[in-house]
C-alpha positions in Angstrom: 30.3 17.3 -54.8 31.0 13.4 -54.9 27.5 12.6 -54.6 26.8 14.9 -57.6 29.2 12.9 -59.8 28.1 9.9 -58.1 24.5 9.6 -57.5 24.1 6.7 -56.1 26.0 3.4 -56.2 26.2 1.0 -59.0 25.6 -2.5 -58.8 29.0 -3.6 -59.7 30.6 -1.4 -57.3 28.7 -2.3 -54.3 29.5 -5.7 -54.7 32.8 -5.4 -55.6 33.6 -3.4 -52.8 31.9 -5.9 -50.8 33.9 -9.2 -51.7 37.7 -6.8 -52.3 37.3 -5.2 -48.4 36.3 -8.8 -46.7 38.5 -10.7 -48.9 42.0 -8.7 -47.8 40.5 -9.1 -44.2 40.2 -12.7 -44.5 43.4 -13.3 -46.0 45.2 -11.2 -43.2 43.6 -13.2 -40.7 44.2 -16.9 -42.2 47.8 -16.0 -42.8 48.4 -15.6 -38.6 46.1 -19.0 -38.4 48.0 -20.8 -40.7 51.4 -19.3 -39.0 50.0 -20.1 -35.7 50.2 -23.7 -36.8 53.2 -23.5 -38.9 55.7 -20.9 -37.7 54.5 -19.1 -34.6 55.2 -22.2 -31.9 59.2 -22.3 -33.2 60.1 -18.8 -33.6 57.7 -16.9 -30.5 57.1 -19.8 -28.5 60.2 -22.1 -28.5 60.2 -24.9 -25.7 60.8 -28.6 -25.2 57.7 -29.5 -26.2 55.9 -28.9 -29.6 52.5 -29.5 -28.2 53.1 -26.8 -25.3 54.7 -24.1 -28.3 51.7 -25.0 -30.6 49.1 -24.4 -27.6 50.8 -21.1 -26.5 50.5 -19.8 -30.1 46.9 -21.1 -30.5 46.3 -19.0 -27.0 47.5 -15.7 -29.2 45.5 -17.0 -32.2 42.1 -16.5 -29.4 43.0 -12.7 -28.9 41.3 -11.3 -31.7 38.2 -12.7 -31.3 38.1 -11.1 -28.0 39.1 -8.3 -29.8 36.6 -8.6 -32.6 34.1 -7.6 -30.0 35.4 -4.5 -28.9 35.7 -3.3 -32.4 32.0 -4.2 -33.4 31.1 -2.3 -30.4 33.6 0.9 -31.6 33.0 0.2 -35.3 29.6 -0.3 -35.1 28.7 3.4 -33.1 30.5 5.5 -36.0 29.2 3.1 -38.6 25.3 3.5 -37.1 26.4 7.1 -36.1 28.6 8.5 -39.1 27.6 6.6 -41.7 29.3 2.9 -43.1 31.8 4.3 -45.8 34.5 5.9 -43.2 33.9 3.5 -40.9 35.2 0.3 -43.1 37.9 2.3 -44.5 38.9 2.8 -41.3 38.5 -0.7 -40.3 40.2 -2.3 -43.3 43.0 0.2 -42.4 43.1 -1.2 -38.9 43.6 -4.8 -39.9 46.0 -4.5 -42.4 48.4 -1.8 -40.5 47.9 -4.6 -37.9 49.1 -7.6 -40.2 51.7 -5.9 -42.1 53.4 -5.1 -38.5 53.2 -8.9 -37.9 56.1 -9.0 -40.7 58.0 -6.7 -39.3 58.3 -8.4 -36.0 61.2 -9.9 -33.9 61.5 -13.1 -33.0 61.5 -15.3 -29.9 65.3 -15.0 -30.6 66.1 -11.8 -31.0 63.8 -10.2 -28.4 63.1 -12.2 -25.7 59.3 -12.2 -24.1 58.5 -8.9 -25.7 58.5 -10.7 -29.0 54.8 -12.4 -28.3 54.0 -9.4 -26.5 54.4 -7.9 -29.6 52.4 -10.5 -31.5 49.7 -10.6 -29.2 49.6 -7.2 -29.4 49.2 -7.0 -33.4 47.0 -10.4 -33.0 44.3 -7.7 -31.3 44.6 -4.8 -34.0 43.7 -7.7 -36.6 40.6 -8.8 -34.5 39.6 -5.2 -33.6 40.0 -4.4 -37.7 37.8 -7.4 -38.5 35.1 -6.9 -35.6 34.3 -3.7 -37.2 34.4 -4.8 -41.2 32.2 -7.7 -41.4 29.1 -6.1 -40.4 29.7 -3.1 -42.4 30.8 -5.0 -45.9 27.3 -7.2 -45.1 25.4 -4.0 -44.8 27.4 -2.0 -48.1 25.6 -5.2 -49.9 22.2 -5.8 -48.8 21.5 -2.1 -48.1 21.8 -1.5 -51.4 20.4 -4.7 -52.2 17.1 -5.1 -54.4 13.7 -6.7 -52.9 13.9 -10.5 -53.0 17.8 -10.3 -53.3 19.1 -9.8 -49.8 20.9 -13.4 -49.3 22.3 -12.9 -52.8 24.1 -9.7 -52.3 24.8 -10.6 -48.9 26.7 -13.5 -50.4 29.0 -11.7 -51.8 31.3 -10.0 -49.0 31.1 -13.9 -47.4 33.0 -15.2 -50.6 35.6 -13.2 -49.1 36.1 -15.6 -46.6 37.2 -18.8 -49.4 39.1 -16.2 -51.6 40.7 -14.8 -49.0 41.4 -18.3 -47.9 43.0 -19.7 -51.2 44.9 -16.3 -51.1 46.7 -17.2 -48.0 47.0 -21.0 -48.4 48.3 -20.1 -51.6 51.0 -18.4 -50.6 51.5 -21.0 -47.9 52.0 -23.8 -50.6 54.5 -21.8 -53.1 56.5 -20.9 -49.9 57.0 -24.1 -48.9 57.4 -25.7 -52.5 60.4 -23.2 -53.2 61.9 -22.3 -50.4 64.0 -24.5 -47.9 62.7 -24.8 -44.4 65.8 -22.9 -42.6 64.9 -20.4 -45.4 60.7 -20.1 -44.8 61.1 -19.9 -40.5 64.2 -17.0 -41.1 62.3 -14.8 -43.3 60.3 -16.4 -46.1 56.8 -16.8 -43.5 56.9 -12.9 -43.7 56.2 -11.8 -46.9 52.4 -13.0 -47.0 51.5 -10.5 -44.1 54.1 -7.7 -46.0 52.7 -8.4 -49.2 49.0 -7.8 -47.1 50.1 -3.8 -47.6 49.3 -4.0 -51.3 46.1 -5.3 -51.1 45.1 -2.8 -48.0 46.0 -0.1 -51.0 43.7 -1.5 -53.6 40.8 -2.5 -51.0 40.8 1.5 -50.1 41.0 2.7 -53.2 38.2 1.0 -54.3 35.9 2.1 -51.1 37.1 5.8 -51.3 34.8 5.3 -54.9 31.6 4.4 -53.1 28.8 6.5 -51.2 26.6 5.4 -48.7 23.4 3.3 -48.4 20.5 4.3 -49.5 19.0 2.6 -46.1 21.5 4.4 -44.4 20.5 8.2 -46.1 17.2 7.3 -45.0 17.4 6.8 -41.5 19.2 10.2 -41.7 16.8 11.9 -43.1 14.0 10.0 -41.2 16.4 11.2 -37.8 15.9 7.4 -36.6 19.9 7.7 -36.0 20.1 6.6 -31.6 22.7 8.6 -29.4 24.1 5.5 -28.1 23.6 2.4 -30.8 24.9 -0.4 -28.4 22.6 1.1 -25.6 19.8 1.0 -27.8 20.6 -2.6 -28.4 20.8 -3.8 -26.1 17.9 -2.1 -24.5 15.8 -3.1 -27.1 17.1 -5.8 -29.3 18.7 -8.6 -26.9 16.2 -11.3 -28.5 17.6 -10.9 -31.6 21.3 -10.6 -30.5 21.1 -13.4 -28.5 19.8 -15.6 -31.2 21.7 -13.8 -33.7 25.2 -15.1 -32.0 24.0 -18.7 -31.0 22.6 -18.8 -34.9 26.2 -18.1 -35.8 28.3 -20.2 -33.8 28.6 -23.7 -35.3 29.6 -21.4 -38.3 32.8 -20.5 -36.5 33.2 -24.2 -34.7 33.3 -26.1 -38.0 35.4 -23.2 -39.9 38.0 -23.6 -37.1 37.8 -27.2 -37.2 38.3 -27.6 -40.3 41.7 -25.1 -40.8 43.2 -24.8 -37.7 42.7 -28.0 -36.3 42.6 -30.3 -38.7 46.1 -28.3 -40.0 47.5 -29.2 -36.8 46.2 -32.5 -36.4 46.7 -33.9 -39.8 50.8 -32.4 -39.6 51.1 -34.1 -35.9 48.7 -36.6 -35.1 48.1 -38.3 -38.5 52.3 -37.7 -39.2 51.7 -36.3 -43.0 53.7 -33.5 -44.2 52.8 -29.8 -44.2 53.6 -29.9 -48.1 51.0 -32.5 -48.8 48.3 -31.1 -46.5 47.9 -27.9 -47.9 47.3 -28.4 -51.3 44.4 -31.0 -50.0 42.9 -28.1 -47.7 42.8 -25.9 -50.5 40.7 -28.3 -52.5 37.8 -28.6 -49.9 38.0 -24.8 -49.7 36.9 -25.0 -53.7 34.1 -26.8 -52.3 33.3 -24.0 -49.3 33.4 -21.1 -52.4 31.0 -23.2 -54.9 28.2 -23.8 -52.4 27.9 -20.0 -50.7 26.0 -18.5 -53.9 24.1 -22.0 -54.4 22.6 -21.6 -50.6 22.3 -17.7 -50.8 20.0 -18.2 -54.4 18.2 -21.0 -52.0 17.7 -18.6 -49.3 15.9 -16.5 -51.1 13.3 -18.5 -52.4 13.0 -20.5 -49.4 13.9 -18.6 -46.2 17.3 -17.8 -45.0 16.5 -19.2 -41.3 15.0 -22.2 -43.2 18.5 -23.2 -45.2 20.3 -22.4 -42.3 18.8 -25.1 -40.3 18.9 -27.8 -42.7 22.8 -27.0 -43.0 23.5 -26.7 -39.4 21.6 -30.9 -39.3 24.2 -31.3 -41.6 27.0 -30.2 -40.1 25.8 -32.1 -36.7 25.9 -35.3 -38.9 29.5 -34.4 -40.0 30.8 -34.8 -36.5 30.0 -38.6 -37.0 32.5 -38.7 -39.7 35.3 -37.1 -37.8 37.0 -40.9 -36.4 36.6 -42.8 -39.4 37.9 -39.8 -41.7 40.6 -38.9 -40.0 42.1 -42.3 -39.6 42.2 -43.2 -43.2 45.5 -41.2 -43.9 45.7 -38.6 -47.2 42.4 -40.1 -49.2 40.3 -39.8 -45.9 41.5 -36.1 -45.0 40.7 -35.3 -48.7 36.9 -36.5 -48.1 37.0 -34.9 -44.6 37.8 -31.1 -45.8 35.7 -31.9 -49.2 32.2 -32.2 -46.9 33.2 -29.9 -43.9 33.7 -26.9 -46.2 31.0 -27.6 -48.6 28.8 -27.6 -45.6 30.4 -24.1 -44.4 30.0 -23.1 -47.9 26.0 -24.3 -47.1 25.7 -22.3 -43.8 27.5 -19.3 -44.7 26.3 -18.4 -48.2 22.7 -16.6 -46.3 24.5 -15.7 -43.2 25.5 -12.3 -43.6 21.8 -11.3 -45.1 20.2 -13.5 -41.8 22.6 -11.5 -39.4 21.6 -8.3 -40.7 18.1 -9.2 -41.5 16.3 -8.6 -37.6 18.2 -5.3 -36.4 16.3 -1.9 -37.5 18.9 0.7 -39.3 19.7 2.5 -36.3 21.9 -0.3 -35.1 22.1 -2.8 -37.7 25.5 -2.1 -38.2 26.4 -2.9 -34.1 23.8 -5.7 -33.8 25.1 -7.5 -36.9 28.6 -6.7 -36.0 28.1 -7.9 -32.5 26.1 -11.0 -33.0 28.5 -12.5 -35.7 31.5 -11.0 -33.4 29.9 -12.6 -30.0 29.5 -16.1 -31.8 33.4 -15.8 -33.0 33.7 -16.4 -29.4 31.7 -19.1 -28.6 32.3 -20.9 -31.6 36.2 -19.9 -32.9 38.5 -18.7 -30.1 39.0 -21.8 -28.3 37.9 -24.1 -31.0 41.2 -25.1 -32.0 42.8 -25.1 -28.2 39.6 -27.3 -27.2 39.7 -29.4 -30.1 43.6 -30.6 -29.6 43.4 -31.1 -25.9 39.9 -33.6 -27.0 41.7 -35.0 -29.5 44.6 -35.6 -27.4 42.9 -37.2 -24.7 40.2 -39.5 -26.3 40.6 -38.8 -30.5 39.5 -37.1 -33.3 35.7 -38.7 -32.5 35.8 -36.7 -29.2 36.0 -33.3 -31.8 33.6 -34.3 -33.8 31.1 -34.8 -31.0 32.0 -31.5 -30.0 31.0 -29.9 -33.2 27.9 -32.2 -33.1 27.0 -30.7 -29.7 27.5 -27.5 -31.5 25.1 -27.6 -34.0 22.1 -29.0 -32.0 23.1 -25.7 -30.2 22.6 -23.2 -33.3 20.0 -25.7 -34.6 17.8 -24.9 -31.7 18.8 -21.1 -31.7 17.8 -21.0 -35.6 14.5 -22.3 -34.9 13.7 -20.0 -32.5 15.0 -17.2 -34.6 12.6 -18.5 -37.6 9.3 -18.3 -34.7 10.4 -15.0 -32.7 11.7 -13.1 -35.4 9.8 -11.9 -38.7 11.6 -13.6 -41.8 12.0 -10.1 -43.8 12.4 -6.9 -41.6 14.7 -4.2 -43.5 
């Protein structure tokens, strides 16, 4: 009956349900990072020393992308299986039941150990939730995207990454600006992830509205659907995973650089307030938003594997900058988060249509979800624990060699992507 009122999608509601669904998944995730940093080490991990708090909480901060994993893998069989529509509503439901539980929590004080048991706990529901709503909100887009325009709807669930970002850094800033700090760390750093329930409402509203691909219908009625989707995979597609994931991960180094760690450092090591940081982040992540759609319009007259490359030798030359930056106190860290997040903005823009792009229909939704899941790994859940302890033993140069390392890494991976893989295979 649905699909007799609604035929088919419309362009407008594809892509909005795209950017809404990844946008309240981001901003439920970059909520607990920036709480990680902010509130987590005093009220879950409270100890003598704020370095060993801070690394504790980063430690919890790693469990989803463990997690994220696990839920491409359980997300991904019903999505390749079932079809993608119930799987990200259940997926965006997982997260946000996950983050709104965060803000419901006790504290270190109230509840002893259990209360980062608890955390840790709710820290895996988020990853689990996300592992399973990327890969789907990539494919909603570019499934139902025309030929020639895969990058550019594929853009559009990654600008849920900035948004979702300026959401929760947002909320961050007019926190702190008007509340005291015995009032944010009692109850005030709660009502961004309780506030996360209202946007979980709207998100599902709007994807109850949709129907599925027409990529998807296909391989239905083609009866190219596999038993066992990560089987298949990984039977028959490890080439592509493999590159897929090392493609990604300098992607998730520099993100996690650039938020976590550089939160952390610029608050600790550089000795500038939380208050002025912040608003100084959020302006590089202006920069992140404005290049995605630029790079996605480039990848598709060029070559997504092609731009992808040529921003990954960017961000390698980055790393050089991390010393000098870093040193030169509130006009240097402005310079620093301006060019690390326009160069995100310049790798992640074709991403989502290049992660999608080499996996047949039968498990594009697990080999997406897995690749971009499996370089979260590599690249994100001990970036900022690795990063602190470099920084702490030889400076800020030592991280940015790191992410240099990193990108000759992807760089390497990219190329062999562009030679082993066809540019174009839907």
């Amino acid at each position: 009956m649905a699909d007799a009122v609604l035929p088919r999608n419309s362009t407008g509601r594809v892509l909005f349900a795209s950017l809404i669904g990844t946008t309240i998944e981001f901003f439920d995730f970059y909520i607990y990072a920036t709480a990680a940093v902010l509130v987590f080490p005093a009220l879950f991990f409270p100890g003598d020393d704020p370095l060993t708090s801070t690394l504790s909480s980063f430690a919890t901060f790693a469990i989803a992308f463990f997690a994220r994993p696990v839920g491409a893998v359980a997300f991904g069989h019903f999505g390749d299986r079932v079809g993608r529509k119930a799987t990200l509503v259940a997926a965006l439901l997982t997260m946000g039941l996950s983050t709104v539980a965060i803000g419901l929590l006790p504290t270190y004080a109230q509840a002893g150990v259990v209360a980062p048991m608890l955390l840790a706990l709710c820290r895996f529901g988020q990853g689990l939730g996300l592992g399973g709503e990327w890969g789907g909100a990539v494919l909603l887009a570019t499934e139902n995207a025309p030929p020639g325009k895969k990058a550019w709807f594929g853009m559009f669930p990654q600008l849920g990454a900035p948004i979702g970002f300026i959401l929760s850094t947002s909320a961050f800033i007019l926190l702190t600006a008007s509340l005291s700090e015995e009032a944010f760390l009692s109850w005030g750093w709660r009502a961004p992830f309780l506030a996360s329930a209202v946007l979980v409402f709207v998100g599902l509203w709007v994807r109850m509205k949709i129907t599925e691909t027409p990529e998807f219908k296909t391989a239905v009625e083609r009866h190219e659907r596999v038993r066992a989707p990560v089987v298949s995979l990984f039977q028959r597609h490890k080439a592509a995973l493999v590159l897929g994931t090392l493609g990604a991960t300098t992607t998730f180094v520099l993100f996690y650089l650039m938020t976590v760690f550089a939160l952390g450092w610029a608050t600790t090591g550089m000795g500038l307030a939380r208050a002025d940081v912040l608003p100084v982040q959020l302006i590089g992540v202006l920069f992140f938003a404005a290049l995605i759609p630029v790079t996605a319009l480039a990848a598709d007259k060029f070559g997504q594997v092609r731009v992808l490359i040529a921003s990954t030798i960017g961000i390698g030359l980055f790393g050089a900058l991390f010393a000098p930056l870093l040193h030169g106190g509130l006009s240097g860290l402005l310079i620093f988060f301006a060019l690390g997040f326009a160069l995100m903005g310049c790798t992640y823009g074709p991403l989502g249509a290049a992660m999608a792009r080499p996996f047949p229909t039968a498990v594009r939704y697990t080999g997406a979800s897995m690749a971009f899941n499996l370089a979260g790994i590599l690249g994100a859940s001990l970036a900022p624990y690795v990063a602190l302890k470099l920084a702490q033993a030889w400076g800020p140069a030592a991280v940015g060699g790191y992410l240099s390392a990193a990108a000759l890494l992807t760089a390497l991976a990219l190329w062999g992507m562009g030679r082993v893989l066809p540019e174009d295979r839907t």
